[in-house]
N, C-alpha and C positions, 0 to 999 in steps of 0.2 A: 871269638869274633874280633876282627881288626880292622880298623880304621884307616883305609888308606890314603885318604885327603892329604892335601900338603896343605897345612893348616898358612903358610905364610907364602905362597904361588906369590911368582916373580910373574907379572901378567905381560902379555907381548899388549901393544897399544890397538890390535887387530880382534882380541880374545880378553875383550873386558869380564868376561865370566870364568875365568879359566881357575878353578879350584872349587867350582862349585858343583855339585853330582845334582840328578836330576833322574826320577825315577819315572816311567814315561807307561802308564797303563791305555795309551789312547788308541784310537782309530778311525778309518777312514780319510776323514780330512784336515777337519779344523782343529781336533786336539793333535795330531800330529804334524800339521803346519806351525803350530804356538811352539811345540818341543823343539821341531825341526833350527828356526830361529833362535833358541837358547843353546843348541848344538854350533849353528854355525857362530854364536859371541865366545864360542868358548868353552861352555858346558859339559860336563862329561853325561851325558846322556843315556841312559838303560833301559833301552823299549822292552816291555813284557810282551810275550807273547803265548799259546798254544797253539801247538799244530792242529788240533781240533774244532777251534773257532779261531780262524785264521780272517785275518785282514781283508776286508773286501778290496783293498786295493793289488791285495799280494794274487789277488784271481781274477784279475781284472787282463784278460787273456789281450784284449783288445790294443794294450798297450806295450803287448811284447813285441821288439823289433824283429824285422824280417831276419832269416838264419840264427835266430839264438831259440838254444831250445824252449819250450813252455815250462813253467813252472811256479810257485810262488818265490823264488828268485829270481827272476827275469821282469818281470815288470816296471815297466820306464816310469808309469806315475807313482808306484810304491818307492821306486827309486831315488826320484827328486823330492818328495814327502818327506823322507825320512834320511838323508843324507848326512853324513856326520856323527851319526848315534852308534851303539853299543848293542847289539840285543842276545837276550835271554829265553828260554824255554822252563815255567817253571807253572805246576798246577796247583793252582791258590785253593783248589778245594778241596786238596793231602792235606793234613794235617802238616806234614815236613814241609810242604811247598808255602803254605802257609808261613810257617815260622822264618823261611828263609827269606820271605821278601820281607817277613817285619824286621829283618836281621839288617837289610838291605836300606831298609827306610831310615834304620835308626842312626845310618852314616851317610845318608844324604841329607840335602838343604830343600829341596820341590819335591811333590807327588803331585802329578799332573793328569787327568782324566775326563774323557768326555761322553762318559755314559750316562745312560735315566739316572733322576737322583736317589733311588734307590738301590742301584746295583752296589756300589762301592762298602754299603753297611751289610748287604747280604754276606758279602764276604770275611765279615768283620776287620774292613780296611778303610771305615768313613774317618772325618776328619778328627773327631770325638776319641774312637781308636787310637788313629795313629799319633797324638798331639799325645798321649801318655807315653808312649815308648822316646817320641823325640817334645818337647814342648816348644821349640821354636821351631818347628818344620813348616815350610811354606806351601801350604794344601790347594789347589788352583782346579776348582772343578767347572767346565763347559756343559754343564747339559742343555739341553734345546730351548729346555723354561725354567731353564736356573732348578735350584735349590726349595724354591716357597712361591707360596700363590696355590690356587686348587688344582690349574694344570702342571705344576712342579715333575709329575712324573709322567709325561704322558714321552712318549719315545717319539724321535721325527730326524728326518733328513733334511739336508739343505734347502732342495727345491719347493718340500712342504713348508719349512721355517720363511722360507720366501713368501708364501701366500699369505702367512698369518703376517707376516709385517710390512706390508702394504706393496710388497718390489712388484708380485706379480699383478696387480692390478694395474698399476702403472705401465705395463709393457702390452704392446698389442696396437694393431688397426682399427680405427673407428669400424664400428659393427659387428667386430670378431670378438670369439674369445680373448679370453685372457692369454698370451702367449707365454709369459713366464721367461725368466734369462735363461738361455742356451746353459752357459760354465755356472757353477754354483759359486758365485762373488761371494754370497755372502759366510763359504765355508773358509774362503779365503778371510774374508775380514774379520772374520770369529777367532780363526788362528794368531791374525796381527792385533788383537785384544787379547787373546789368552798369555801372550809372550809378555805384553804391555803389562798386564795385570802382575804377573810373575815378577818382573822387573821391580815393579812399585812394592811388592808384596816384600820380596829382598833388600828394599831402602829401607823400607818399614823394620824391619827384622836388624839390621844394620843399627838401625838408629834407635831403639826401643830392646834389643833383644829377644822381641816377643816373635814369637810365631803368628799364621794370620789364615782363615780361610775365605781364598776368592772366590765368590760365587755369580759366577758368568751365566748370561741368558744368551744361547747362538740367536735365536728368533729376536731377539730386541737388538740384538746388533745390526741386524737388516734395516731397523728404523733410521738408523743414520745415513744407511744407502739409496733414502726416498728424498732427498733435494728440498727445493722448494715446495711441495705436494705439502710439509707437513706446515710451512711460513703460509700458505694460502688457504689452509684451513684456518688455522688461527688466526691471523691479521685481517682477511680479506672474507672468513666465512664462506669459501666455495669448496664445495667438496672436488675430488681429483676425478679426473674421467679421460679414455682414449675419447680425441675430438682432433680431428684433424690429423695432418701428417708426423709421426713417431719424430722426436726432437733429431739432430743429425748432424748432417757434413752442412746445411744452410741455417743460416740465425732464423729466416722464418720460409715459410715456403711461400709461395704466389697463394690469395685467397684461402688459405687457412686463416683462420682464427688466431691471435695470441693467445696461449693458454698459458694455466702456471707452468708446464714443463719446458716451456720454451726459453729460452736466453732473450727474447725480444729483438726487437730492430736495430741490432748494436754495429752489424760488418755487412758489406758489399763489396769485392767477391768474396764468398765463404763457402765452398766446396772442394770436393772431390775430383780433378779432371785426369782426363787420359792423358798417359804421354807415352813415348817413343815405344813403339814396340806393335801396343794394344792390346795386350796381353792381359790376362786374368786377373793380375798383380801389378800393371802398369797403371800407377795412380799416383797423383801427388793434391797433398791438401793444402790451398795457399787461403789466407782470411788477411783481408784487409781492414782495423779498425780507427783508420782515420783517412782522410780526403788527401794527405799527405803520400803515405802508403798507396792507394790508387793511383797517384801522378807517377810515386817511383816503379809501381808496375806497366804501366801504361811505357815510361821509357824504356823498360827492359822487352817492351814487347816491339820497340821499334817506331813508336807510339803514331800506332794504324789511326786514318782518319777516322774512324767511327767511334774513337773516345773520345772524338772535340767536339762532338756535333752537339753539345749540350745537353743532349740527354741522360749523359753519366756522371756528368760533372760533380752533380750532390747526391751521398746515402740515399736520400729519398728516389730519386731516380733509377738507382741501381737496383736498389729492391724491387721498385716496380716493372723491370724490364731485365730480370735475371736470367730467365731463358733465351734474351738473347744476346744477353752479356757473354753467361757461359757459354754458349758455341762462341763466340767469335774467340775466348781466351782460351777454349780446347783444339783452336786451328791452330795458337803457337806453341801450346803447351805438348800437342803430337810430333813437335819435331824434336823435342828435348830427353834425355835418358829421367828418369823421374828425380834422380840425385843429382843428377847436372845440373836440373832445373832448380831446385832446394838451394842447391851452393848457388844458383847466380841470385836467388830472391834474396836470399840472407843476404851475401853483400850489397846489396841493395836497400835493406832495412826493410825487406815485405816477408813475413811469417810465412813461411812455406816448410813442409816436410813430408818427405815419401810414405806414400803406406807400405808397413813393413810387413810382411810375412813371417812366422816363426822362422824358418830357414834364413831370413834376411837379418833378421835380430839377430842372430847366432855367427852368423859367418859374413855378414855385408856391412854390418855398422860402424865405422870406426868411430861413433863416440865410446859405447859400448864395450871394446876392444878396451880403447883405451883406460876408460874408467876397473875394467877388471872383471866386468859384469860376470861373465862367465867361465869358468875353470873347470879344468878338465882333467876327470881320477878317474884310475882305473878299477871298473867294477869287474868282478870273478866271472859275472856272468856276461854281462853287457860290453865288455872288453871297456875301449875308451870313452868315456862318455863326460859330456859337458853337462853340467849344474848350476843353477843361475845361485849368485849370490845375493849381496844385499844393495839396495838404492844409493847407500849411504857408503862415506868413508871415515875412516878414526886417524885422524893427524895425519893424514895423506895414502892411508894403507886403505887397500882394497878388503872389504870383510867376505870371505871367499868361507866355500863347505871346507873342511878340514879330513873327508875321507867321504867313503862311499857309504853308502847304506850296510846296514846287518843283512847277511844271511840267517835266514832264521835259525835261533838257538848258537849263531856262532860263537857266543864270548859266554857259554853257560859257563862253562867247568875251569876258567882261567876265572871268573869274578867268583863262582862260589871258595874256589879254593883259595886264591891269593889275597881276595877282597873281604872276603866273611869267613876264612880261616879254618872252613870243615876238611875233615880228613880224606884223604884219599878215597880212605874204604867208604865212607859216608857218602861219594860223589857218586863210586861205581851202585852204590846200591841204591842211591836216588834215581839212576837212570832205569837199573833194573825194576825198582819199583812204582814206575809209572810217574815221578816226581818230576821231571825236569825234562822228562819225553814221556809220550804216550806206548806203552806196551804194544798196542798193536798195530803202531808205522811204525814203518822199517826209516834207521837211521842214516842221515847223508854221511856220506863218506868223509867230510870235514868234523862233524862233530864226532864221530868215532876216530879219526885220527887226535882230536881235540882233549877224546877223553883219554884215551893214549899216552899221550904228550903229559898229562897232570899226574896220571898215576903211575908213571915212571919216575917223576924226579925222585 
């Protein structure tokens, strides 16, 4: 077995992680959102995978683009998921498959997963295991209800994790069901905690020497994505309830109620209007949160008599006579391109910005653009495809994917051989015998040239 870290990585300022290996058993979402981020700081990342219980996102047909074949390579949201990693084909319940990921572990710094919390001991790969082969290894497990408590092991999905922490209660029309959020946020937020947690878990280790296991709850992560609902239980004693109009583009509507999900009576105008086009996506959001801001919209509008008549003068008036505030500010805001409009409010000092459309984010932003947001690698399958990177920048550098996703099992027989040091002949008859592929799928054409290429040098 060999160890190929470079124990003293010269780190680019873009790739604060860069010498650190990361052994990545996850799926779905949120464990491979956390990975995926430790991939784009830098990390060398090695997603596990079997062709047999494969990724729900890698069959997730829905999100294969038009003229690329179907496949679990092809997949756009497995693709941005998992961007920047490594991956492997290897079956942990061979005995050989087994020892090779403990081989695998014992040269990396993370083991990252987000199954029930008992799947990972079934395997004999819990944290207990692996902390005797390596004793500082940074163990970072996501299950739904963590680690401990009576529901510890119960198995769940985003949208259900939603319900138990109060997201889908809060969503919905007075009298209706519960509507629950469209995208699973809260798979998203579980991932930007599983990364966080890893990070801190690696200071830890840093600064102590010590190994550390993180035991993350995806479902109590959602508790953070309830607002004020959980400030108004507590401080004020009212339980949360749909009452009135779903919070929005207006700080309150005409006769709703202020509830706790609301912002309160703070801006007049604060919506969404039409502009130049009228089209489906022809919208811009302008909010005004002071009497200042209203005079400098008012000039930019030409300032038509029916803002002096005194009845907009003060917040309190504007609120009350929003309906027909907004039509008269959607008769000027329809002549304007909705970016037009944006760049004349800002120089103006009035909050205004276009609704973007994914396509607008992508190709129409130039803040976006220019901060770096997104970069563009070539995937085997997808041809050229753009990946969003990270929010943030390191000393002026944009933190961009640093490759495309794994085809599955692509980098098996280059990491078992180069990385963990087994023999040729050891490689050819892991695959023959159902170790590192399954016997009875037939193998893509990369990883048969893959194995090729190792058992020739």
């Amino acid at each position: 077995m060999q160890d190929g870290r470079n124990q003293n990585p010269k780190r680019r300022k873009d790739r604060p992680l860069q010498g650190i290996r990361v052994v990545d058993f996850t799926w779905v979402r949120a464990g491979p959102w956390a990975a995926r981020w430790l991939a784009t700081l830098g990390a060398e990342v090695i997603k596990v995978e079997w062709p047999e219980n494969l990724d729900m996102l890698r069959l997730n047909r829905f999100t294969v683009p038009p003229g690329v074949e179907p496949g679990p390579n092809s997949t756009g949201q497995f693709a941005d998921t998992n961007a920047g990693k490594l991956g492997i084909t290897v079956n942990v319940r061979h005995p050989k498959g087994l020892e090779a990921i403990k081989s695998l572990i014992s040269v990396s710094d993370v083991v990252i997963e987000n199954f029930s919390s008992r799947i990972m001991q079934r395997w004999g790969l819990g944290y207990e295991d692996l902390k005797k082969l390596r004793p500082d290894v940074v163990y970072v497990s996501m299950a739904g209800f963590g680690h401990t408590g009576r529901q510890h092991y119960f198995g769940t999905m985003g949208p259900a994790a939603q319900a138990l922490s109060g997201l889908t209660h809060l969503s919905g029309l007075p009298g209706k069901p519960p509507a629950g959020w469209g995208w699973s946020y809260l798979d998203d937020t579980g991932g930007m905690y599983g990364a966080m947690c890893a990070l801190t878990a690696l200071r830890h280790r840093n600064q102590t020497g010590q190994g550390q296991h993180v035991d993350l709850s995806q479902m109590i992560t959602g508790i953070t994505l309830t607002g004020t609902a959980f400030l108004d239980k507590t401080v004020n004693g009212r339980e949360s309830r749909r009452e009135g109009y779903p919070p929005g583009n207006r700080t309150v509507w005409p006769g709703a109620p202020v509830m706790n999900n609301y912002r309160g009576p703070i801006a007049a105008p604060h919506n969404a209007y039409r502009t130049l086009g009228g089209g489906y996506n022809d919208w811009c959001v302008i909010a005004c949160l002071s009497d200042s801001e209203w005079t400098s919209l008012t000039g930019l509008m030409g300032s038509p008599s029916w803002t002096h008549d005194g009845r907009f003068e003060s917040l309190e008036g504007r609120l009350e006579r929003q309906d027909e505030m907004d039509r008269r500010i959607e008769e000027w805001t329809g002549t304007l391109d909705k970016y037009e409009l944006a760049e004349k409010c800002q120089a103006a000092g009035v909050r205004a910005m276009p609704v973007q459309s994914s396509l607008d984010r992508i190709e129409n932003d130039p803040q976006l653009r220019a901060r770096g947001m997104f970069t563009e690698v070539k995937h085997p399958m997808l041809g050229q495809w753009k990946f969003q990177g990270a929010p943030f920048r390191l000393d002026g550098a944009s933190v961009t994917v640093k490759g495309p996703p794994p085809m599955i099992g692509e980098h098996t027989a280059k990491i078992m051989v180069d990385l963990l040091g087994i023999s040729r002949s050891d490689l050819l008859e892991g695959f023959d015998q159902g170790v590192f592929w399954p016997e009875s799928t037939p193998r893509y054409d990369y990883i048969q040239q893959a194995i090729g290429e190792e058992a020739n040098k």
